[in-house]
C-alpha positions as CSV (number, residue, x, y, z in Angstrom):
1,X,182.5,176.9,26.5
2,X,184.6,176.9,23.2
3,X,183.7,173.0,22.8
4,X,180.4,173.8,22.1
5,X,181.2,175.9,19.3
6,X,183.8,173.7,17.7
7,X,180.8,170.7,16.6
8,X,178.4,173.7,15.6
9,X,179.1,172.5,12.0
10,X,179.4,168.9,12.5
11,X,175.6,168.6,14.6
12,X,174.3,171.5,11.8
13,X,175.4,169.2,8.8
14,X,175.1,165.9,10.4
15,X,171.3,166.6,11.7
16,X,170.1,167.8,8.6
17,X,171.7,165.3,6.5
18,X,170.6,162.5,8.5
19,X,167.6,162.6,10.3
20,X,164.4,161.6,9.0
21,X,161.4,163.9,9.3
22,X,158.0,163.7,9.9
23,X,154.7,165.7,9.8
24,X,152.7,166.2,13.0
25,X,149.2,168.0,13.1
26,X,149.3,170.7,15.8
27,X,146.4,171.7,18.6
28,X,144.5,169.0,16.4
29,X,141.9,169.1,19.4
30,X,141.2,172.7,19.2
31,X,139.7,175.1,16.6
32,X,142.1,177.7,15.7
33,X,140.7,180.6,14.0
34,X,143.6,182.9,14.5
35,X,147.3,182.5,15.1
36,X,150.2,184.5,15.8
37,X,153.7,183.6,15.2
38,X,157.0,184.9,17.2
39,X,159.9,183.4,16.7
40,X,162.0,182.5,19.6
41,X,165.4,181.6,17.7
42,X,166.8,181.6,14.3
43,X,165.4,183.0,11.0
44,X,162.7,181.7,8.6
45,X,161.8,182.1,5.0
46,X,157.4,182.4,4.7
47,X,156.7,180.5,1.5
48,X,152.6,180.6,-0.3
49,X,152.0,177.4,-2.2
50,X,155.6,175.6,-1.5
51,X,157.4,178.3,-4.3
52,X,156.3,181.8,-3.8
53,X,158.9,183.7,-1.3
54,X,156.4,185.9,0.9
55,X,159.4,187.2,2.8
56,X,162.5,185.8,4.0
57,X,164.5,186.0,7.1
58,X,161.7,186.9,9.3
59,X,162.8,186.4,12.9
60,X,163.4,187.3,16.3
61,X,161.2,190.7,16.7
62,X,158.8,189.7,14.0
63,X,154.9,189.2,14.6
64,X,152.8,187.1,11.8
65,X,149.2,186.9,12.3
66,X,147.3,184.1,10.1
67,X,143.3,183.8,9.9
68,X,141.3,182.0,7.7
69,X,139.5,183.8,4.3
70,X,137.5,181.0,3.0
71,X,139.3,178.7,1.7
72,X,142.5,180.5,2.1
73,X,145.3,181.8,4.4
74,X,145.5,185.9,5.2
75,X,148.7,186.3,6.1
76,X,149.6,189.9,8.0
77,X,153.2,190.7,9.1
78,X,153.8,193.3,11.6
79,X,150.6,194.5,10.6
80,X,151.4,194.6,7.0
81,X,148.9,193.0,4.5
82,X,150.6,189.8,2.7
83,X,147.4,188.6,0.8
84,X,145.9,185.2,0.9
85,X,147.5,181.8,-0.3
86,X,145.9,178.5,-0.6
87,X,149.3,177.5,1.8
88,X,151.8,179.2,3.7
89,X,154.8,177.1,5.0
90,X,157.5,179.0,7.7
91,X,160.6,177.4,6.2
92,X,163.6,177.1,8.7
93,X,167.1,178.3,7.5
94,X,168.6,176.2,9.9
95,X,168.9,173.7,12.3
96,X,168.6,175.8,15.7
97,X,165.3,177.4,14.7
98,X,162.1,177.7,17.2
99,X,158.8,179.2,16.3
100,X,156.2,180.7,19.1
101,X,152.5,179.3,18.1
102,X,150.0,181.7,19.9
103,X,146.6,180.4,18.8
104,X,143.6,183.1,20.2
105,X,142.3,181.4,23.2
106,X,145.1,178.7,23.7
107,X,147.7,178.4,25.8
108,X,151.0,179.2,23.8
109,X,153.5,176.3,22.6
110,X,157.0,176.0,20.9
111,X,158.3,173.7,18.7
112,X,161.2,173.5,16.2
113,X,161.4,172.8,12.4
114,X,159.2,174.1,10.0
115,X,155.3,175.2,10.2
116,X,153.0,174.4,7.2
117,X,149.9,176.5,7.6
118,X,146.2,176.1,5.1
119,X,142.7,175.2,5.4
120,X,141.6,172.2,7.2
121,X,138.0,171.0,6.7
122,X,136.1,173.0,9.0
123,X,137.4,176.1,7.0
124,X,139.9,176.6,10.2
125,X,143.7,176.8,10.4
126,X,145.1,173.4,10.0
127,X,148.8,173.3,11.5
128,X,151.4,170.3,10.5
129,X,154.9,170.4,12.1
130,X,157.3,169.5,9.7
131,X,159.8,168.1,11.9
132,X,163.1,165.9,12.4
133,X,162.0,162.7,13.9
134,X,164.1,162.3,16.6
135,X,163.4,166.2,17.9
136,X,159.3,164.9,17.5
137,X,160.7,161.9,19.7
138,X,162.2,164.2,22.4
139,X,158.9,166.3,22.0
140,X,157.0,163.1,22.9
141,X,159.1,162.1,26.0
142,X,158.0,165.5,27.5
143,X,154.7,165.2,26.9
144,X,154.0,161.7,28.2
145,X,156.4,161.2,31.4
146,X,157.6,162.9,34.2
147,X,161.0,162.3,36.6
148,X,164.1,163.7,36.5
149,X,166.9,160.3,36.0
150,X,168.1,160.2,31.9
151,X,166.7,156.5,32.2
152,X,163.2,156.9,32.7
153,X,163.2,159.0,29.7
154,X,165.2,156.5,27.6
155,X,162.5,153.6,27.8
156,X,160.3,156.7,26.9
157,X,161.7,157.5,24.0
158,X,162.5,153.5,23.1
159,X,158.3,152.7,23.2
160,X,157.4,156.1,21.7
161,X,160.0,155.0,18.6
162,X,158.8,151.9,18.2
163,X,155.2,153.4,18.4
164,X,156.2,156.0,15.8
165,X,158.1,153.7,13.3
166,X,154.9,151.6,13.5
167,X,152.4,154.0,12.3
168,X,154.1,156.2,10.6
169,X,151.2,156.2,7.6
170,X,148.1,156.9,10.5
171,X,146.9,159.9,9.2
172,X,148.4,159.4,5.2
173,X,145.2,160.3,4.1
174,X,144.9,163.3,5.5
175,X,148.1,164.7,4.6
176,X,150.2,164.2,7.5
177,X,151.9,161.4,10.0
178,X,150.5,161.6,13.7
179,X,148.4,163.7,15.4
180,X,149.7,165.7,18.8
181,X,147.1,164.1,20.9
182,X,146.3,160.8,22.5
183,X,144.8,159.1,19.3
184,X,148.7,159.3,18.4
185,X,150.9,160.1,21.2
186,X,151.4,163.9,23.3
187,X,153.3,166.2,21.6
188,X,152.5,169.1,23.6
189,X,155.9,170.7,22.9
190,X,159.1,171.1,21.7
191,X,161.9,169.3,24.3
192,X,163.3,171.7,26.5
193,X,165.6,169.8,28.6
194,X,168.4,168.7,28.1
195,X,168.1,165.7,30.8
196,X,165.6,164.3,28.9
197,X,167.0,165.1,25.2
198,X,169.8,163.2,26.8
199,X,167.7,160.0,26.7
200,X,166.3,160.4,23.9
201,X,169.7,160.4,22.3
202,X,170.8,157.6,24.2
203,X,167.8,155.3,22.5
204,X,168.2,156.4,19.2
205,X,168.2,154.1,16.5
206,X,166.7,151.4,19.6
207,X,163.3,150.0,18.8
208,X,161.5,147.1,20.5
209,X,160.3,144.2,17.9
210,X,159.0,140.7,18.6
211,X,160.5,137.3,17.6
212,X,160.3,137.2,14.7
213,X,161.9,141.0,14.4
214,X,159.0,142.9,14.0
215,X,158.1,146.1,15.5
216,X,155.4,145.8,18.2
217,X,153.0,147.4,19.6
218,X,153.8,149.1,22.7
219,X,151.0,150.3,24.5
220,X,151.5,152.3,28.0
221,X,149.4,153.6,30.8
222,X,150.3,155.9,34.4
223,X,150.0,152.9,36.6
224,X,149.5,149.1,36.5
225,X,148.2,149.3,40.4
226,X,150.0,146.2,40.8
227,X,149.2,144.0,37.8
228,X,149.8,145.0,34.5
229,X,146.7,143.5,31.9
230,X,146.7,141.5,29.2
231,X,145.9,142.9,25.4
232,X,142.7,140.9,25.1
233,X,141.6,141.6,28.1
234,X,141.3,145.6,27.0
235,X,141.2,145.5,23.7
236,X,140.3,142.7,21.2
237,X,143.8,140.8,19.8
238,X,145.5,138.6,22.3
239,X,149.5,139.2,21.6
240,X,152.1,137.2,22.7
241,X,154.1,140.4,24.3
242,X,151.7,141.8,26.4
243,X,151.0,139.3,28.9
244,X,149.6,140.4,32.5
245,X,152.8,140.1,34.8
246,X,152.7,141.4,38.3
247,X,154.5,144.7,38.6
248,X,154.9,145.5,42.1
249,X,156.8,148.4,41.1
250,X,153.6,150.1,41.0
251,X,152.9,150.2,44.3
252,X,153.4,153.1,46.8
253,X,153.6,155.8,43.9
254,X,151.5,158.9,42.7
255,X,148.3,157.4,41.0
256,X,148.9,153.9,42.9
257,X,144.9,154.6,44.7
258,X,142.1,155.6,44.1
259,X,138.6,155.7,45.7
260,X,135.4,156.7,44.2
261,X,132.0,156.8,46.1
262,X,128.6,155.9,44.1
263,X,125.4,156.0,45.4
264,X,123.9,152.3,46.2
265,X,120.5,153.2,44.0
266,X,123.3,154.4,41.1
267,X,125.6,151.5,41.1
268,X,122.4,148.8,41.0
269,X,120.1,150.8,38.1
270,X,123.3,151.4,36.1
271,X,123.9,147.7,35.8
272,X,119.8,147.0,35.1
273,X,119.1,149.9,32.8
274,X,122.3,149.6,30.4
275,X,123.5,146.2,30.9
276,X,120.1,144.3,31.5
277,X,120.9,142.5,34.8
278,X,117.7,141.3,37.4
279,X,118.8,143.3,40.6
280,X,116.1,141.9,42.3
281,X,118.2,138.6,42.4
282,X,119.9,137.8,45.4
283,X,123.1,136.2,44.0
284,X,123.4,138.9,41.3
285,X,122.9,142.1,43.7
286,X,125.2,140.3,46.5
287,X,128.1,140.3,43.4
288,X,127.5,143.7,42.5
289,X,127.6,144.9,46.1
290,X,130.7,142.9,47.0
291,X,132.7,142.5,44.0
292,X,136.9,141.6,44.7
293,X,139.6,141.8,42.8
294,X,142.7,140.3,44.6
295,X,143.8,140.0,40.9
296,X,142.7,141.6,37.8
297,X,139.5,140.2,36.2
298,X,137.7,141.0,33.3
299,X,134.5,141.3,34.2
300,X,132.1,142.0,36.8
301,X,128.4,139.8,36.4
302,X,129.7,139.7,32.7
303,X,129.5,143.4,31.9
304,X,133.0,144.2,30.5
305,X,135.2,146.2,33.3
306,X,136.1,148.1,30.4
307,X,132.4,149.3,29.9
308,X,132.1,150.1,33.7
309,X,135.4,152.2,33.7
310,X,134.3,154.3,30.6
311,X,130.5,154.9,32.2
312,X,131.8,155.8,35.6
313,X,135.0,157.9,34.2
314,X,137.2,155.4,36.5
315,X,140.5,155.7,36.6
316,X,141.2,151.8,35.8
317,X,139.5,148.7,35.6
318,X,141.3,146.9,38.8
319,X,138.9,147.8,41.8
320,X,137.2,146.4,44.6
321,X,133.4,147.2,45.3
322,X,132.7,148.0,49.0
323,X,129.3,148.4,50.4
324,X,128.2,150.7,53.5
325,X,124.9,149.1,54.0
326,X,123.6,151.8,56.5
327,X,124.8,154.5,54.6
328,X,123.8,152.8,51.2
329,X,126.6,153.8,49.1
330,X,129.2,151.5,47.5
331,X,132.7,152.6,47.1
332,X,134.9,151.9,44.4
333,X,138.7,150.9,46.0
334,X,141.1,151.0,42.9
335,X,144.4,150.6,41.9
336,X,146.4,152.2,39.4
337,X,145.9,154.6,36.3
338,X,145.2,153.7,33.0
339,X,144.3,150.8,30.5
340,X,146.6,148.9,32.6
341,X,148.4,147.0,29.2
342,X,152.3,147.2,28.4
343,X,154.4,149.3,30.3
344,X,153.8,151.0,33.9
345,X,154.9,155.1,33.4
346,X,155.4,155.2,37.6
347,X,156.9,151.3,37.5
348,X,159.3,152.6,35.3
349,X,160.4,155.3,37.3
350,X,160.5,153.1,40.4
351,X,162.4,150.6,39.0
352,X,164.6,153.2,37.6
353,X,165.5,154.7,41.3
354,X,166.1,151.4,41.9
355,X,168.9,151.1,39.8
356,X,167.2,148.0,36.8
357,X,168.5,149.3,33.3
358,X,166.1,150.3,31.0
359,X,166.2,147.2,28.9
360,X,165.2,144.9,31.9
361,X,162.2,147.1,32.3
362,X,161.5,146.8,28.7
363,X,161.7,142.9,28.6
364,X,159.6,143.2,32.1
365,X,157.1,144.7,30.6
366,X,156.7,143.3,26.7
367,X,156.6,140.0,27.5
368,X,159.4,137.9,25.1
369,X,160.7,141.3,23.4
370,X,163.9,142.4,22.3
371,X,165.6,145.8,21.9
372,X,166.7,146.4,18.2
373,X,169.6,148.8,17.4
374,X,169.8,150.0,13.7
375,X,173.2,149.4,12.9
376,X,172.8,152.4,10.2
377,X,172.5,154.7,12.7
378,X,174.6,157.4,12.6
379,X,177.1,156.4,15.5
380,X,180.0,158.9,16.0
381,X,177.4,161.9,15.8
382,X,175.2,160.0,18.3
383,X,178.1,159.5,20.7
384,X,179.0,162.7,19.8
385,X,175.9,164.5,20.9
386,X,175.2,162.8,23.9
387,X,178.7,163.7,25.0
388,X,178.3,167.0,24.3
389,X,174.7,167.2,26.1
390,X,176.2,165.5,29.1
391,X,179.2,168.1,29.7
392,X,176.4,170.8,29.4
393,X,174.3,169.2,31.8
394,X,177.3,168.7,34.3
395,X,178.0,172.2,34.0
396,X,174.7,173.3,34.9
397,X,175.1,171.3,38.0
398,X,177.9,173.2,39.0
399,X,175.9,176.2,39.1
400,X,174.1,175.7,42.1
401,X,173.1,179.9,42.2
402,X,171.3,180.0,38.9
403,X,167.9,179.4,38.0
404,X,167.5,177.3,34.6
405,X,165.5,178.2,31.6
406,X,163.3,175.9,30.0
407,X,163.9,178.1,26.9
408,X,167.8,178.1,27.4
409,X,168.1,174.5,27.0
410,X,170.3,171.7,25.2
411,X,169.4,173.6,21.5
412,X,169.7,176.9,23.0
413,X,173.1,175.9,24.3
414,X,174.5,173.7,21.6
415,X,174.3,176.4,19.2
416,X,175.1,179.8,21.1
417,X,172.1,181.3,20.1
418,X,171.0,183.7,23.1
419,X,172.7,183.8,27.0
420,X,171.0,182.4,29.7
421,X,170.0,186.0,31.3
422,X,167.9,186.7,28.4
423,X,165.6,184.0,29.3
424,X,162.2,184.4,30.7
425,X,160.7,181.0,31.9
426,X,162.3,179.6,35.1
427,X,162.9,175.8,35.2
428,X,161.9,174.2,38.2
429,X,161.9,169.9,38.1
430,X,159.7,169.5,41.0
431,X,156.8,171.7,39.3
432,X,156.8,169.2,36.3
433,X,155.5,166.2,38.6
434,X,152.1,167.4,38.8
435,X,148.7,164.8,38.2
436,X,148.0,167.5,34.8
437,X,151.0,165.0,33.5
438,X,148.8,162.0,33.8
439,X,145.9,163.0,31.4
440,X,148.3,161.7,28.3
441,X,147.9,158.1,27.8
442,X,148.4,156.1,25.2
């Protein structure tokens, strides 16, 4: 594949000169007391306090352990005793560098860029991911959707940009952009496909702003169940681009159902105890025992759905209460996954298979948006790398004998770092679709 080696220069110069980067706070959920890096490709210079060379060109073969010493970083390399530094950044040489995080205790993740390393305030490893945006971007699509057409990932990347762009100064304070859980958006990850760097690459410079050209907020959520809700209804400010619309592209997917079962005495106390309501009254009790929603409501004997969701760990707001009067249980019928505001995750991919373009399913779901394209954006590398990605993904559907590596992906191959037999992890797109994917929600 000689045409991937002829624009190793050009997508070396032009990403680095180009793309803006961003600082992401790793396993930002988790206490990390210990952490060993590997390094999967490429070489990187260790730096203490942003000047100090530690050592340079560590790489592929290379083991460095970092634990916290007070108020300090030990650094260890190969077992050797580097000292302790106030900070410790891993400083990539290039652009097709990939570092292995092994935290003790949690699973291991990889991600590209550079790694800054010190103390965060409960005298643990804090770990920020200095990155290039649109590679945090790609990261993000990973993380937050599943499916397998380049489309489904564009919208993806489209609302996670727009997201991005909009809160770029969340966690100023503390020294860094966004956080790699939830509170921000998932980035779980570095992207390892190539399919859905694809899409990525296909929105960039696209965001999503209002009418008057601002950026928006772009909430999302697994499933709508049917009806998708509006912004008041969930949270307090009532915008004008996230109206409830029906969305029967909802139906008939993954998390479209759902059924919980809660003991009658349960269901009734809850609703006395916390919320103050007299059970004993006819009218009230028959409302909680038989409560419909044909459409989505707000709330139930005026307790917020919101509050009911959250005490009963529901999966949505949108459900029916049934009651089994000789059994004295009520069940809960529901529909759909999530906050239920902005854009459906499986309505996207339905309407996807269906053939709508990603920017109908955008304007279906933002009520009154528009796409904007940043007519700075670096075009002929853009069209550049997504042609590139594309012939590289043809070609590995040609090769209907191979199993595909998630670590022998679109940087991998762009750049000729390793062959594909060298790789360990086998890629398999059904095992991605699993319901583990539905615990990151905006």
């Amino acid at each position: 594949m000689k045409y991937l080696i002829s624009i190793l220069c050009l997508l070396t110069f032009t990403l680095s000169a180009s793309a803006d980067r961003v600082k992401v706070r790793l396993f930002s959920n988790n206490t990390v007391d210990l952490l060993n890096v590997s390094f999967d490709l490429g070489l990187y210079n260790l730096y203490a306090n942003d000047t100090t060379l530690i050592e340079s060109a560590v790489g592929d073969g290379k083991s460095v352990e970092l634990t916290p010493n007070g108020k300090q970083v030990h650094v260890s390399i190969d077992g050797y005793d580097y000292g302790n530094h106030t900070k410790v950044t891993f400083s990539a040489t290039d652009t097709a560098c990939i570092l292995c995080l092994n935290p003790r205790n949690i699973k291991q993740r990889t991600y590209e860029g550079d790694l800054i390393v010190s103390i965060g305030k409960n005298g643990k490893l804090l770990l920020i991911n200095d990155v290039e945006f649109e590679t945090y971007i790609g990261g993000v699509v990973q993380s937050e959707i599943y499916g397998t057409q380049t489309d489904i990932f564009r919208v993806q990347a489209i609302i996670s940009r727009t997201w991005a762009m909009k809160n770029i100064h969340k966690h100023q304070a503390e020294g860094y952009n966004f956080c790699d859980q939830v509170h921000c958006q998932a980035y779980l990850n570095r992207c390892v496909r190539p399919d859905i760097m694809l899409g990525t690459m296909q929105s960039s410079g696209m965001t999503i702003v209002d009418a008057d050209g601002k950026l928006i907020d772009t909430p999302f959520h697994s499933n709508s169940g049917g009806q998708t809700a509006n912004s008041e209804d969930v949270w307090r400010a009532a915008l004008p681009y996230l109206r409830s619309v029906p969305d029967t592209f909802s139906y008939h997917m993954r998390q479209s159902e759902w059924v919980k079962v809660v003991n009658e005495d349960k269901w009734l106390n809850y609703f006395s105890t916390k919320h103050k309501l007299n059970i004993a009254n006819d009218s009230i009790r028959h409302q909680l025992l038989h409560f419909a929603q044909p459409q989505r409501k707000v709330r139930l004997c005026d307790v917020p759905l919101t509050r009911v969701r959250t005490d009963f760990q529901l999966k949505s707001t949108f459900f029916s209460v049934i009651y089994d009067s000789t059994a004295h249980r009520v069940t809960l019928s529901g529909h759909g996954f999530g906050h239920g505001v902005g854009l459906s995750q499986e309505g996207t991919i339905r309407m996807v298979g269906l053939g709508i373009s990603y920017d109908s399913i955008i304007h279906h779901y933002y009520t009154g948006s528009r796409i904007h394209y940043d007519e700075m954006h670096p075009h002929s590398y853009v069209e550049n790398y997504i042609k590139q990605i594309s012939l590289i993904i043809e070609e590995d559907k040609q090769r209907s004998t191979q199993s595909f590596s998630k670590k022998d992906d679109w940087l991998g191959r762009l750049f000729r770092i390793r062959d594909r037999e060298e790789r360990e992890e086998v890629y398999d797109p059904k095992s991605e679709e699993l319901d583990a994917d539905w615990q990151y929600e905006w």
